[in-house]
KOLSEDO-379842 format. One record per atom (N, C-alpha, C, O): residue number from 1; atom name; x negated, z negated, y negated. Coordinates in steps of 0.1 Angstrom, whole numbers, plus 5000, padded with zeros to 4 digits. Layout:
% residues N
<NUM CA <X Z Y>>
...
***
This chain:
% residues 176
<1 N <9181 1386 6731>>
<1 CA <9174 1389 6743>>
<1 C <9174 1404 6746>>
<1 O <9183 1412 6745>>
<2 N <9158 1407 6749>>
<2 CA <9164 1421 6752>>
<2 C <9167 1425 6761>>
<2 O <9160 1422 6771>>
<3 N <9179 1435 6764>>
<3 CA <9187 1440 6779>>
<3 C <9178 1445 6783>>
<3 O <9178 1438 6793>>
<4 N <9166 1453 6785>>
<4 CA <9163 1463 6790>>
<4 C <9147 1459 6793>>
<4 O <9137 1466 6790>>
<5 N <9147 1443 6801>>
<5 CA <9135 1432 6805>>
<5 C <9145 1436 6821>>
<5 O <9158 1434 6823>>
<6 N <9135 1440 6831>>
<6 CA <9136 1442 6844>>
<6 C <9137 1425 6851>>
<6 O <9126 1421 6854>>
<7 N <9142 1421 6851>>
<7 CA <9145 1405 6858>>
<7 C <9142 1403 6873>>
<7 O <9142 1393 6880>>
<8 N <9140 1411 6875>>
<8 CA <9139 1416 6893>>
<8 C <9130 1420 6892>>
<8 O <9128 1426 6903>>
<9 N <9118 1422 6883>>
<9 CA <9104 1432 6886>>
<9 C <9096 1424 6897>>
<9 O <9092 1428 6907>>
<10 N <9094 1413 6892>>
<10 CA <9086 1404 6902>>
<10 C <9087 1403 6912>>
<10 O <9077 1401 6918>>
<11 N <9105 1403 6924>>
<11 CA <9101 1401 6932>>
<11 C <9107 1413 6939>>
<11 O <9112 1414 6950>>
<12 N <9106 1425 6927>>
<12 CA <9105 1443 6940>>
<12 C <9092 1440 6939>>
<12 O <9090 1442 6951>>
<13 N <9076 1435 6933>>
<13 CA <9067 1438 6939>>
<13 C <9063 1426 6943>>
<13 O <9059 1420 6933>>
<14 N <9062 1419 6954>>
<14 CA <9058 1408 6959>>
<14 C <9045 1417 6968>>
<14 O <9045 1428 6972>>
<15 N <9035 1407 6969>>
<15 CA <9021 1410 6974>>
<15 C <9022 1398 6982>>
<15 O <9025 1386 6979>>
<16 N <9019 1406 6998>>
<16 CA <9012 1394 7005>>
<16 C <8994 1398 7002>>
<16 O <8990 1409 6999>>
<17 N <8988 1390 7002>>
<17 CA <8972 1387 6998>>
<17 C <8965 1375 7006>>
<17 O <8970 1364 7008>>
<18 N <8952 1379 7010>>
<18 CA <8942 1365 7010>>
<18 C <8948 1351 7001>>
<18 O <8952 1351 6989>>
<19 N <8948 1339 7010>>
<19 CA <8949 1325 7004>>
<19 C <8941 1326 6994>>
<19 O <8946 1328 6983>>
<20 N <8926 1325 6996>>
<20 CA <8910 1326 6994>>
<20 C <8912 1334 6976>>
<20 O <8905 1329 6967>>
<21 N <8921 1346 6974>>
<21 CA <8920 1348 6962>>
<21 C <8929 1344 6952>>
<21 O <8926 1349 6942>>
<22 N <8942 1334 6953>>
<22 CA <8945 1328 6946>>
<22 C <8938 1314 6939>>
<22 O <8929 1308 6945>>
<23 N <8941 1310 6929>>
<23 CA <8941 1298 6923>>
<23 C <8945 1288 6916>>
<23 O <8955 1292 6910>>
<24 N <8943 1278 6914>>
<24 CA <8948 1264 6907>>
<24 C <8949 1270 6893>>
<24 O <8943 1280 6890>>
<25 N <8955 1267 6887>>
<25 CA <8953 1267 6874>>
<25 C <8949 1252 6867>>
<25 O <8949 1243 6875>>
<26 N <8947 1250 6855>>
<26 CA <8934 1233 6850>>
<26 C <8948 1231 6844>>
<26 O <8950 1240 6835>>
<27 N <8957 1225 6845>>
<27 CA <8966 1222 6833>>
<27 C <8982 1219 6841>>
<27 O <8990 1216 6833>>
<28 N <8988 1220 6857>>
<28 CA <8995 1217 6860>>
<28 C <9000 1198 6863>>
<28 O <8995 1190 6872>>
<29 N <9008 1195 6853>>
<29 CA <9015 1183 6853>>
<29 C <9019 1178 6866>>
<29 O <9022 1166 6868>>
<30 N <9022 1186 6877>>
<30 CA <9032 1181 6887>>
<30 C <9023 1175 6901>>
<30 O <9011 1179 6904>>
<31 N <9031 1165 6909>>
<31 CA <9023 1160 6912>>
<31 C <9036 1156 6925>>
<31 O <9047 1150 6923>>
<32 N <9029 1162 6938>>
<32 CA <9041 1156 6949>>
<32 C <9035 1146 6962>>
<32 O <9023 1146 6966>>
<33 N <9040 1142 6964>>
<33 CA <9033 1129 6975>>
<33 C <9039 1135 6986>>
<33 O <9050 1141 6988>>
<34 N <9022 1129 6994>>
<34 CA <9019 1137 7006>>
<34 C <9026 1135 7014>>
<34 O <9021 1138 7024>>
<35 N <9042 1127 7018>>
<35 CA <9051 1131 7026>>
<35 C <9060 1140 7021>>
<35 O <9070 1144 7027>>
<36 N <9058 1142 7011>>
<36 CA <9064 1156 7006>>
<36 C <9063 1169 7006>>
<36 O <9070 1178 7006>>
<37 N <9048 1167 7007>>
<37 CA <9037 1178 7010>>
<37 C <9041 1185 7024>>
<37 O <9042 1197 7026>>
<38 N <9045 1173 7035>>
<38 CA <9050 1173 7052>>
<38 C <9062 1178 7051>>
<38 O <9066 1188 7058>>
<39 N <9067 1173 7044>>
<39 CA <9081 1182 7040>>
<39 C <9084 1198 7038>>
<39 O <9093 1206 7044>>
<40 N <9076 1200 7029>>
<40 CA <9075 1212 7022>>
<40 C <9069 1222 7037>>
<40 O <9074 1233 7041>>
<41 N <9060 1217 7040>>
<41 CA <9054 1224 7057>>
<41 C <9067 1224 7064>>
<41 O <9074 1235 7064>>
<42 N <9071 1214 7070>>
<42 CA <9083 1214 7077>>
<42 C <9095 1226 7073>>
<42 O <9102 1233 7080>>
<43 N <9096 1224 7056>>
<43 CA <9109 1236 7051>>
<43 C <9101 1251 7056>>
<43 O <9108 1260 7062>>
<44 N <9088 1251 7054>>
<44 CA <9083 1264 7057>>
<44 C <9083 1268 7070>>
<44 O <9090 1278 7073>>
<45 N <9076 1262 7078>>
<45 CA <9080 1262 7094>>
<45 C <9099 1264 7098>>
<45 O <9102 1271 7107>>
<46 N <9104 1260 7094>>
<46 CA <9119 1259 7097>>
<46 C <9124 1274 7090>>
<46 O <9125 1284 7097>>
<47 N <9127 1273 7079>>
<47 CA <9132 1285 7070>>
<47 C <9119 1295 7068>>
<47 O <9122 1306 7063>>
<48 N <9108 1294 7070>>
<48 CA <9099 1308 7064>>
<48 C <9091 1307 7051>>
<48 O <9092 1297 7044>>
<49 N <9085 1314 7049>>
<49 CA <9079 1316 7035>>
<49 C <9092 1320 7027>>
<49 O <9094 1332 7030>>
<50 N <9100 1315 7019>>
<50 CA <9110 1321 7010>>
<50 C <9105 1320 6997>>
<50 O <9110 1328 6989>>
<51 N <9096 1313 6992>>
<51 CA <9092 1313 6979>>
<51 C <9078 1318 6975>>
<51 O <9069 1310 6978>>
<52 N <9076 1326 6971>>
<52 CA <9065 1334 6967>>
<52 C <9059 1323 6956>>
<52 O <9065 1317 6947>>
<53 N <9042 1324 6959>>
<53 CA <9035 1324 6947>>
<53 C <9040 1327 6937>>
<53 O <9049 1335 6938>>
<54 N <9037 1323 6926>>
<54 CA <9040 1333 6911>>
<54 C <9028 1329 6906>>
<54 O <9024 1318 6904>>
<55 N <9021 1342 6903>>
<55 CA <9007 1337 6896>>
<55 C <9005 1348 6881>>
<55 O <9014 1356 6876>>
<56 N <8995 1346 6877>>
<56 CA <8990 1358 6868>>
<56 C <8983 1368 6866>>
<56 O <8974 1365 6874>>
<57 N <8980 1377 6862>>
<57 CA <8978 1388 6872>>
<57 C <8962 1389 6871>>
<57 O <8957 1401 6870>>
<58 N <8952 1374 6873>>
<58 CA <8941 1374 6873>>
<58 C <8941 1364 6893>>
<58 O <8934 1363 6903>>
<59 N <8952 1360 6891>>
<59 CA <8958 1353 6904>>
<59 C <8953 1338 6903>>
<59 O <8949 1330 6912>>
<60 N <8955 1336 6894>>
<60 CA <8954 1321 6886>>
<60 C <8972 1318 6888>>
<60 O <8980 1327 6884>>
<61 N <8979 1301 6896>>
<61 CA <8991 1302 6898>>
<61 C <8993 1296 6886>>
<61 O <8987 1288 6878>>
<62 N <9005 1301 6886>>
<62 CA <9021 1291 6877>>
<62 C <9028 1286 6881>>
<62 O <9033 1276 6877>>
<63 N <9032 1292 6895>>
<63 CA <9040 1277 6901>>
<63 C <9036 1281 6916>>
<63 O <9032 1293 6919>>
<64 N <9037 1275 6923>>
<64 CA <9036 1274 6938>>
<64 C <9020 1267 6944>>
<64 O <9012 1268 6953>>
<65 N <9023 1258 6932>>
<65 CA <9003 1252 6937>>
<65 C <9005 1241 6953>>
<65 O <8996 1240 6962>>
<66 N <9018 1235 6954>>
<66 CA <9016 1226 6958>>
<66 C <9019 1237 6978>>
<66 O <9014 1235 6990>>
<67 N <9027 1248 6973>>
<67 CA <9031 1262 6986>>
<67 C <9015 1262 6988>>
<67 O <9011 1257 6999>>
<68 N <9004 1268 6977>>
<68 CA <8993 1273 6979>>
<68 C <8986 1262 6988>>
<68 O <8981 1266 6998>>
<69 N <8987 1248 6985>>
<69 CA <8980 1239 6989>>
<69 C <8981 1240 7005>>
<69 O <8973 1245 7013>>
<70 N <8995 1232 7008>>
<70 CA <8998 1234 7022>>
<70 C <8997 1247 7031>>
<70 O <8996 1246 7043>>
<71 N <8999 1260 7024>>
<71 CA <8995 1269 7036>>
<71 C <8976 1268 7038>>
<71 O <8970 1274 7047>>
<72 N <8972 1262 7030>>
<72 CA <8949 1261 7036>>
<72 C <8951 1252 7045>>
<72 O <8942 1251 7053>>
<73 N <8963 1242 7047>>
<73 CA <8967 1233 7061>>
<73 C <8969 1236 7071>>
<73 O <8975 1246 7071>>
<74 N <8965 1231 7084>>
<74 CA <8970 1236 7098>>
<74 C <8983 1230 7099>>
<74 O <8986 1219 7094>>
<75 N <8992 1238 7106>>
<75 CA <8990 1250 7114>>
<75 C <8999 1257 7106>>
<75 O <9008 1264 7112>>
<76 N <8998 1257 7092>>
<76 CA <9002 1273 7083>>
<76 C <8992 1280 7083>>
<76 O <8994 1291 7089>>
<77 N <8981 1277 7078>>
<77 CA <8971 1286 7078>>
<77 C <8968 1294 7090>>
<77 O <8968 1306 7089>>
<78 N <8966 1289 7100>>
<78 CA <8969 1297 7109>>
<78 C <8979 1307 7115>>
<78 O <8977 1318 7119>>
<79 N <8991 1300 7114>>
<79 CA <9004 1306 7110>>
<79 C <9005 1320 7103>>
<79 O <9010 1331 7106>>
<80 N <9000 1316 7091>>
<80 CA <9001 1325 7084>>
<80 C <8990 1333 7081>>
<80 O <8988 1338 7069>>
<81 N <8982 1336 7089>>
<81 CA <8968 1342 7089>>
<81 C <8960 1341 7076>>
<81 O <8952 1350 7073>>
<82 N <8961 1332 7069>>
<82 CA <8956 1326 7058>>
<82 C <8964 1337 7046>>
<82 O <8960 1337 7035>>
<83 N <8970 1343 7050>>
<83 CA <8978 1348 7034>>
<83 C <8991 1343 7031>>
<83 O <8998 1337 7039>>
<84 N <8993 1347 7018>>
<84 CA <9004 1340 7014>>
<84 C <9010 1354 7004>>
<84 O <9005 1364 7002>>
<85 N <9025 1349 7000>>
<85 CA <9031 1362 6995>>
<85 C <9031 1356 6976>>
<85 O <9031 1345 6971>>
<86 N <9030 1367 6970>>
<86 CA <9027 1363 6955>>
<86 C <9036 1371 6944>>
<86 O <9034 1383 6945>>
<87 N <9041 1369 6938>>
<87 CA <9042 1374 6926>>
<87 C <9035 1379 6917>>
<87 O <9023 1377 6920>>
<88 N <9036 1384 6908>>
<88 CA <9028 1387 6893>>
<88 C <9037 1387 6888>>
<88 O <9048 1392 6891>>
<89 N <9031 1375 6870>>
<89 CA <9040 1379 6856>>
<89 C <9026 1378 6854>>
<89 O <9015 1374 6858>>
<90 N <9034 1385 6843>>
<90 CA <9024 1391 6835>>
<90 C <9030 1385 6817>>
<90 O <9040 1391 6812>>
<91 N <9024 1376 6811>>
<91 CA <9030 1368 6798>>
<91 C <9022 1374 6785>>
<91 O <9012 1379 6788>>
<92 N <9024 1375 6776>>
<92 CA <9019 1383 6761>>
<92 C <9010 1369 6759>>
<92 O <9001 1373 6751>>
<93 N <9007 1354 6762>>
<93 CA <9001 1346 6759>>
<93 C <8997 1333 6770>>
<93 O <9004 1332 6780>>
<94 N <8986 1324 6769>>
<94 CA <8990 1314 6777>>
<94 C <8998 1300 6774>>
<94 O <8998 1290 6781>>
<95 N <9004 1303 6763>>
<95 CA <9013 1292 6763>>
<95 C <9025 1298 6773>>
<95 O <9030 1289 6780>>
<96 N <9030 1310 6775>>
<96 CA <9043 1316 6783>>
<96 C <9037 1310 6799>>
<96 O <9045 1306 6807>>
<97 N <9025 1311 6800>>
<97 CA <9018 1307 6812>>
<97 C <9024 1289 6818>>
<97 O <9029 1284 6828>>
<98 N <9019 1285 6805>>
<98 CA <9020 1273 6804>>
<98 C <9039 1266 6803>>
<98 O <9045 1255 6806>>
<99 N <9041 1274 6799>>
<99 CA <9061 1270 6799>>
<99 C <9065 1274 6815>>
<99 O <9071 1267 6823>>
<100 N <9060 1286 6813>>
<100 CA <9064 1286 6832>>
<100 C <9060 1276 6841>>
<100 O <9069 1273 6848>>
<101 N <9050 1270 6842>>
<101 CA <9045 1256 6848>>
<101 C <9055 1249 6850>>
<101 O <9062 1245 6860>>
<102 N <9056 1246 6836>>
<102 CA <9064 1233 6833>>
<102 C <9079 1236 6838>>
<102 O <9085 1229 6846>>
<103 N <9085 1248 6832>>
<103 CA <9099 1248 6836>>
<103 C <9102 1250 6852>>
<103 O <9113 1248 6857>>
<104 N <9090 1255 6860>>
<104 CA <9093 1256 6873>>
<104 C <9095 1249 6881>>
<104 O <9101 1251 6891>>
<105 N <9088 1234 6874>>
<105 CA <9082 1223 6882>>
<105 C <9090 1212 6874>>
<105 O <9084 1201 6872>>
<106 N <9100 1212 6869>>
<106 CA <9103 1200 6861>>
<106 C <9110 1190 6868>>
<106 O <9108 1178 6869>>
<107 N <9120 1198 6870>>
<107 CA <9130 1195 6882>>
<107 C <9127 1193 6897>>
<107 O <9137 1189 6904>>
<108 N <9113 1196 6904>>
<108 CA <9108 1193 6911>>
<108 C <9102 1183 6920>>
<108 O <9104 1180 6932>>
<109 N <9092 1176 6906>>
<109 CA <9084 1168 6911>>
<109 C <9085 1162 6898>>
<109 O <9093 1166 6890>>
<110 N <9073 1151 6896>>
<110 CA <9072 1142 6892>>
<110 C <9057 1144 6878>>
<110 O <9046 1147 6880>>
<111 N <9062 1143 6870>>
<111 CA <9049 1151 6860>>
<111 C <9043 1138 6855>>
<111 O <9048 1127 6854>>
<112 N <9030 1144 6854>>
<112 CA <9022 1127 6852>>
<112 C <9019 1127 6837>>
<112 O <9022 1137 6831>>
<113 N <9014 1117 6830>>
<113 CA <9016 1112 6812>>
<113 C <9005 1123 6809>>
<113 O <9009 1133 6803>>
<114 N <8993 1122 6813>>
<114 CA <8983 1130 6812>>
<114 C <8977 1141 6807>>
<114 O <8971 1144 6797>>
<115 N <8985 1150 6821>>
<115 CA <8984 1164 6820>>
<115 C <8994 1169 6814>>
<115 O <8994 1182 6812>>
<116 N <9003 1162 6811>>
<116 CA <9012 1170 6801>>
<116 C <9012 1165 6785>>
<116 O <9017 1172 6777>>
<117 N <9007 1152 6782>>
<117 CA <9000 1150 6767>>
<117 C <8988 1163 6768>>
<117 O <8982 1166 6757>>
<118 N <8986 1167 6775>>
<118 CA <8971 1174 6770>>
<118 C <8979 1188 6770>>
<118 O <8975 1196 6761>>
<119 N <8991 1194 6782>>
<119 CA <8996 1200 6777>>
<119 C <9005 1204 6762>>
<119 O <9004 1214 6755>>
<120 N <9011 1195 6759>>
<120 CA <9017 1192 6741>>
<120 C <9009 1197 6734>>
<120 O <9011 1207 6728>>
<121 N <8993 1188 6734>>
<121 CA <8991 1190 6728>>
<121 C <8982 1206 6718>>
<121 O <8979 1209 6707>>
<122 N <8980 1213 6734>>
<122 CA <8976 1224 6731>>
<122 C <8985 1237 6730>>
<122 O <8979 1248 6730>>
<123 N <9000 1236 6731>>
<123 CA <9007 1240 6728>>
<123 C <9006 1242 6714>>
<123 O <9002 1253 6708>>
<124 N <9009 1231 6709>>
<124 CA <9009 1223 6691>>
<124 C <8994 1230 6686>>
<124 O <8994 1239 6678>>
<125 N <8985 1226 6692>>
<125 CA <8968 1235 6686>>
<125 C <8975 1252 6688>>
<125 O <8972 1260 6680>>
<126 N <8982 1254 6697>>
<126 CA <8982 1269 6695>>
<126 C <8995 1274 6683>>
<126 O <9002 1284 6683>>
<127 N <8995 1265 6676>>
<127 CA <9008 1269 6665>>
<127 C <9020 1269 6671>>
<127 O <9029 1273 6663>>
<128 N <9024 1265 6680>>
<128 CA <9038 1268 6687>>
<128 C <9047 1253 6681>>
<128 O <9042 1241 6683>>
<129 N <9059 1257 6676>>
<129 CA <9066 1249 6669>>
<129 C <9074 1241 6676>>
<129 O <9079 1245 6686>>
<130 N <9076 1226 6673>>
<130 CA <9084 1209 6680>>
<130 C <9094 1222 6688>>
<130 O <9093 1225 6699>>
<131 N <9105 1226 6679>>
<131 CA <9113 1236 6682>>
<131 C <9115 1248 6696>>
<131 O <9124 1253 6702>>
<132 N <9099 1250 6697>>
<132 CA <9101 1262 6703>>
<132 C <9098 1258 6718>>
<132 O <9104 1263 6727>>
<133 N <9085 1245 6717>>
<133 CA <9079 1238 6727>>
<133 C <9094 1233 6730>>
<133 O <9098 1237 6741>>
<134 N <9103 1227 6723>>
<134 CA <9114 1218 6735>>
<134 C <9123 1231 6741>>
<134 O <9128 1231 6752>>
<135 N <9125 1242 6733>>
<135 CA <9135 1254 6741>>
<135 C <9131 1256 6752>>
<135 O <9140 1257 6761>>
<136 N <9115 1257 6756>>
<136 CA <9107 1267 6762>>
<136 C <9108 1255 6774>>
<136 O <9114 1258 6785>>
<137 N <9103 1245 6772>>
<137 CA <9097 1236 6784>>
<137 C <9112 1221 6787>>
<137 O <9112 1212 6796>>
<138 N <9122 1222 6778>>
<138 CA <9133 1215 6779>>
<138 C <9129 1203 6774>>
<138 O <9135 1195 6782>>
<139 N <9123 1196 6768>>
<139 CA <9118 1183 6764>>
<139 C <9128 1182 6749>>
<139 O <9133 1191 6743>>
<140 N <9128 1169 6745>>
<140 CA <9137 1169 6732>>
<140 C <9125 1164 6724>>
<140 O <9115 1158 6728>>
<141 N <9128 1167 6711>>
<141 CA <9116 1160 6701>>
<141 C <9111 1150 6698>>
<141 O <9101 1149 6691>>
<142 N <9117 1139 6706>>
<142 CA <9113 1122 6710>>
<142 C <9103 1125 6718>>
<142 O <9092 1122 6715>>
<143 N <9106 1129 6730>>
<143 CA <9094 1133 6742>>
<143 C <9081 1142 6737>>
<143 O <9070 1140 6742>>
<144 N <9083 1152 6729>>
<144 CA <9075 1163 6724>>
<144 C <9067 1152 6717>>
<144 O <9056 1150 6722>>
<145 N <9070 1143 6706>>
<145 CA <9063 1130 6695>>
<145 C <9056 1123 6703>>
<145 O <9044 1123 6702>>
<146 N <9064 1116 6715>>
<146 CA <9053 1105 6725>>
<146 C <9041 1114 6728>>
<146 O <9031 1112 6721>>
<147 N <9041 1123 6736>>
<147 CA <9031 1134 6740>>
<147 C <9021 1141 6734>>
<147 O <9010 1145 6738>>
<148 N <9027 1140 6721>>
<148 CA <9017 1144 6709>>
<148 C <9005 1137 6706>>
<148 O <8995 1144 6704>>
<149 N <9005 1122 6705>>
<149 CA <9001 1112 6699>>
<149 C <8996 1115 6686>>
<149 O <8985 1111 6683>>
<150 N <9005 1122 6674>>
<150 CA <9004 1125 6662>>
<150 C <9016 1108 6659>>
<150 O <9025 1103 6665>>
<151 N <9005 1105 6644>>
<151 CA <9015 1097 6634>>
<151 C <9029 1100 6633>>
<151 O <9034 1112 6633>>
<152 N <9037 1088 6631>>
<152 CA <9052 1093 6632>>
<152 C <9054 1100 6619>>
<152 O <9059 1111 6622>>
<153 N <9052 1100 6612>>
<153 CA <9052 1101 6596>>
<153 C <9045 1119 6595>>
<153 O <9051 1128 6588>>
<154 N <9036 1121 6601>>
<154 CA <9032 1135 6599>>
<154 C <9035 1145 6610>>
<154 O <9032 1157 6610>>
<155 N <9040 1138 6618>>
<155 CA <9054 1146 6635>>
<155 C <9068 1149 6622>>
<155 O <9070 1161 6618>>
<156 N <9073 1141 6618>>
<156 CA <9084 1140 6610>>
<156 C <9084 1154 6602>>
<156 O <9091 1164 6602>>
<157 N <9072 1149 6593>>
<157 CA <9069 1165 6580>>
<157 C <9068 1176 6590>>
<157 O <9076 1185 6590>>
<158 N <9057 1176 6602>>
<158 CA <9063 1186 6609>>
<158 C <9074 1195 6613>>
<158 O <9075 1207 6613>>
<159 N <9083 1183 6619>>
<159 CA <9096 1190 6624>>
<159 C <9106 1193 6615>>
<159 O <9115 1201 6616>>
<160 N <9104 1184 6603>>
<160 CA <9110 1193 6589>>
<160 C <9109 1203 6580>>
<160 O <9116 1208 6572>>
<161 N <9093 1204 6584>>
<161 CA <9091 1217 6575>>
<161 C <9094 1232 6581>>
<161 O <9094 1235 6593>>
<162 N <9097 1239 6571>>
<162 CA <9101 1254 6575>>
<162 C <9093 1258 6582>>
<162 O <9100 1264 6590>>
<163 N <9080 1260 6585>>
<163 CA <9077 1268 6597>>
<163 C <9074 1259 6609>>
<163 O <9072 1266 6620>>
<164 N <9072 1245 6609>>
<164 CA <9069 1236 6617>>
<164 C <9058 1242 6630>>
<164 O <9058 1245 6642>>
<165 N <9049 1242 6619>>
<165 CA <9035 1248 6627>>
<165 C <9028 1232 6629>>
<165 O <9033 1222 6623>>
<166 N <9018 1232 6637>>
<166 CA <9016 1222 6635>>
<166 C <8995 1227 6633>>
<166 O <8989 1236 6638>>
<167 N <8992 1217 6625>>
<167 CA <8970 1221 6625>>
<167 C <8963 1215 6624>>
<167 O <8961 1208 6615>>
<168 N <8958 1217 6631>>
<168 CA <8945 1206 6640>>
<168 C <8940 1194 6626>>
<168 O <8937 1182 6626>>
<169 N <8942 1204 6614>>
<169 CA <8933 1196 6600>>
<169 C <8949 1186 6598>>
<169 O <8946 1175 6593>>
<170 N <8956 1187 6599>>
<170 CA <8967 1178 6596>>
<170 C <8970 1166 6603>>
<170 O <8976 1156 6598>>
<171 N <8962 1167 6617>>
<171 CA <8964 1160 6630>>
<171 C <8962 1139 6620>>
<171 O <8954 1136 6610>>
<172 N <8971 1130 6628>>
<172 CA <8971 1119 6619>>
<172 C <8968 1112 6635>>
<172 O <8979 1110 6639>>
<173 N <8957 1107 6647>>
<173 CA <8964 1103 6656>>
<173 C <8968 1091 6655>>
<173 O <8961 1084 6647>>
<174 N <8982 1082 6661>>
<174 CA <8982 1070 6667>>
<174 C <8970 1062 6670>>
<174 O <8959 1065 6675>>
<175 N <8974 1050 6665>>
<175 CA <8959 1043 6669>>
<175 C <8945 1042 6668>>
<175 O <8936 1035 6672>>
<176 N <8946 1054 6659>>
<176 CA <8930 1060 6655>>
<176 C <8925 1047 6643>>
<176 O <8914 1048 6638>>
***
């Protein structure tokens, strides 16, 4: 690890900004039900805005979709004069984009089969190894295989081979 990664950069620069210029990002697994949604208003009304957006620095989010959602609701939006407070990271890739999603929200909410097979699987299209995908996002190699929907047999050579890349031309699906 390198010592000399500012860990605190993000939130010495926190931006309050227009609701209006953040966004969704296509690819979030998490999914909270709308008395939780009431909830999450209620925590904000009671305690404050304590948790900033975290977006990218095009203002595309990584975590805080479901914060972003409820403050366009009354009476946050109004409340909060339609802004909201934000982060920036800034990642060398969008898979780092994409781990942040997942590790923010894991323990959260409730991730649906879907959006996160399609996450796997473009993980795995971007070369990123069974190995690196479960460090990154906490899943074990059982879970990484269901999600995949690759043959058991060419997951296996995968996760045994020395570089455990995985390529699109190798792909074996289940059921095909």
């Amino acid at each position: 690890m390198d010592k000399k990664v500012d860990l605190f950069k993000p939130i010495r620069e926190i931006q309050i900004v227009s609701r209006d210029k953040v966004k969704p990002n296509n690819y979030n697994p998490n999914m909270v039900q709308e008395k939780n949604l009431k909830l999450l208003t209620q925590s904000i009304l009671t305690n404050g805005f304590c948790f900033p957006i975290v977006v990218r620095p095009d203002f595309t989010i990584i975590d805080g979709y479901h914060r972003w959602l409820i403050s366009g609701r009354e009476p946050l939006k109004t409340m909060l004069g339609n802004k909201i407070p934000v982060v920036i990271v800034t990642h060398n890739d969008e898979s780092q984009d994409m781990y942040g999603t997942v590790t923010f929200n894991r323990a959260r909410g409730t991730h649906l089969l879907a959006p996160m097979e399609n996450i796997v699987k473009t993980l795995l299209d971007k070369g990123k190894s069974v190995d690196e995908i479960s460090k990154e996002i906490g899943m074990s190699r059982e879970e990484i295989f269901r999600l995949s929907n690759i043959d058991r047999e060419q997951f296996l050579k995968l996760v045994t081979s020395r570089e455990q890349r995985f390529s699109k031309a190798q792909i074996l699906r289940r059921n095909a």
